[in-house]
C-alpha positions, 0 to 999 in steps of 0.5 A: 959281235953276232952272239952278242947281238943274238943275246940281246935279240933272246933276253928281254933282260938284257935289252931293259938293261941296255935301254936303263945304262943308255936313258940313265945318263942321257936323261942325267945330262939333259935334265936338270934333275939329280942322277937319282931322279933321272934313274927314276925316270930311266927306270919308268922309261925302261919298264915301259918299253920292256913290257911293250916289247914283251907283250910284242914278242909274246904276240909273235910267238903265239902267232908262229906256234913257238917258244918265246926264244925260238920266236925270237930266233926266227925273228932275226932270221925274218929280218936278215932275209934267212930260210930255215932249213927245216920244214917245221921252221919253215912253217912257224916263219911262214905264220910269223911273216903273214901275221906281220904282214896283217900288223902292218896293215892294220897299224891304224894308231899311226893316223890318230897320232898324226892327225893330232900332231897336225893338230898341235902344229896348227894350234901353235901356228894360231897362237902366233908362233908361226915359225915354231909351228912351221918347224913342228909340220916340217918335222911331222911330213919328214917323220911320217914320209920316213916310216912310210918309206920304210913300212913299204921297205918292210913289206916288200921284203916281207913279200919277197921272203913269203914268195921264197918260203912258197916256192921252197914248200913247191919245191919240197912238194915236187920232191915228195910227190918224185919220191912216191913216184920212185916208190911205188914203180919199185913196187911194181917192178917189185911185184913183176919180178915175184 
C-alpha cells in the first residue's frame, strides 16, 4: 500500500487519473446528465486541479533546488515528519519548509473568499430565506475554525521539523568542527615527532 501511495504522490498522471475514475461517476449519479456529459465535466474538473497541483509542485521545487519527483519525495517526507539523512537533502527540505512557512502566511485569498461567502450568507438571509442563510453561516464558521485549526496544526509542525533540521545542522557542525580539531593535533603530533 506505501509504494502504491508513493506512486500517486510522484506521478501527476496517476493522481489526474484517479480524481477522473472517482468525479466521473459521482457527478453521473448526482447529475441529471447522461454518463457522457458528466465525463465532460469530470474531465474539466480533473485538468483544473491537475494543473493547480502541477503548478503548486513546480512552485516547490524551484524553491527547494529539486527535480520535480525528487520535490515530491521530499514532500512526503515533509509531511510524515521524516529527516533525510544526507546533507544535501537536508538542505533543499530546509528551503521547502520555509517556503511553506512563507505560503502559509501570505495565503490572503482565504479572506476574500470568506468575506464574500459572508456576504452571500446575508444576502440570503435579507432576501427571506433566514434559515437557508443561517445554515450557509453555520457552514462558513465550521469551515473556516476547521482549517484554522488545521493551518496552526501545520505550521507548528512545520516548526517543530525546522527546529530539528537546525539542531541536526549544529550537530553535524559540532562534528566537523571535532574532526579539524582531530586533524590538525595529528599534525602537530606529526610534525613533533619529525
Amino acid at each position: 500500500m506505501r509504494k502504491l501511495t508513493q506512486g500517486l504522490e510522484r506521478h501527476l498522471g496517476a493522481q489526474a487519473l484517479l480524481i477522473l475514475l472517482v468525479a466521473w461517476p459521482a457527478l453521473a449519479f448526482t447529475g441529471r446528465e447522461s454518463w457522457s456529459g458528466s465525463f465532460a465535466r469530470a474531465a474539466v474538473f480533473t485538468a483544473v486541479g491537475t494543473a493547480v497541483l502541477a503548478f503548486d509542485r513546480r512552485r516547490d521545487s524551484k524553491a527547494a533546488g529539486l527535480s520535480e519527483d525528487d520535490a515530491a519525495d521530499l514532500d512526503r517526507r515533509l509531511r510524515h515528519g521524516e529527516i533525510p539523512r544526507r546533507r544535501r537533502e537536508r538542505v533543499a527540505m530546509y528551503r521547502l519548509l520555509v517556503h511553506r512557512r512563507h505560503r502559509m502566511r501570505h495565503a490572503w485569498i482565504a479572506l476574500p473568499a470568506l468575506a464574500v461567502g459572508i456576504a452571500t450568507a446575508l444576502a440570503v438571509i435579507v432576501k427571506g430565506a433566514v434559515g437557508a442563510g443561517l445554515f450557509l453561516l453555520a457552514v462558513l464558521v465550521c469551515v473556516t475554525a476547521v482549517g484554522a485549526w488545521g493551518s496552526h496544526r501545520q505550521l507548528t509542525r512545520l516548526r517543530r521539523l525546522e527546529e530539528s533540521l537546525v539542531r541536526e545542522r549544529e550537530r553535524e557542525r559540532e562534528r566537523e568542527q571535532a574532526r579539524e580539531r582531530q586533524r590538525a593535533r595529528a599534525r602537530v603530533h606529526a610534525s613533533a615527532g619529525a
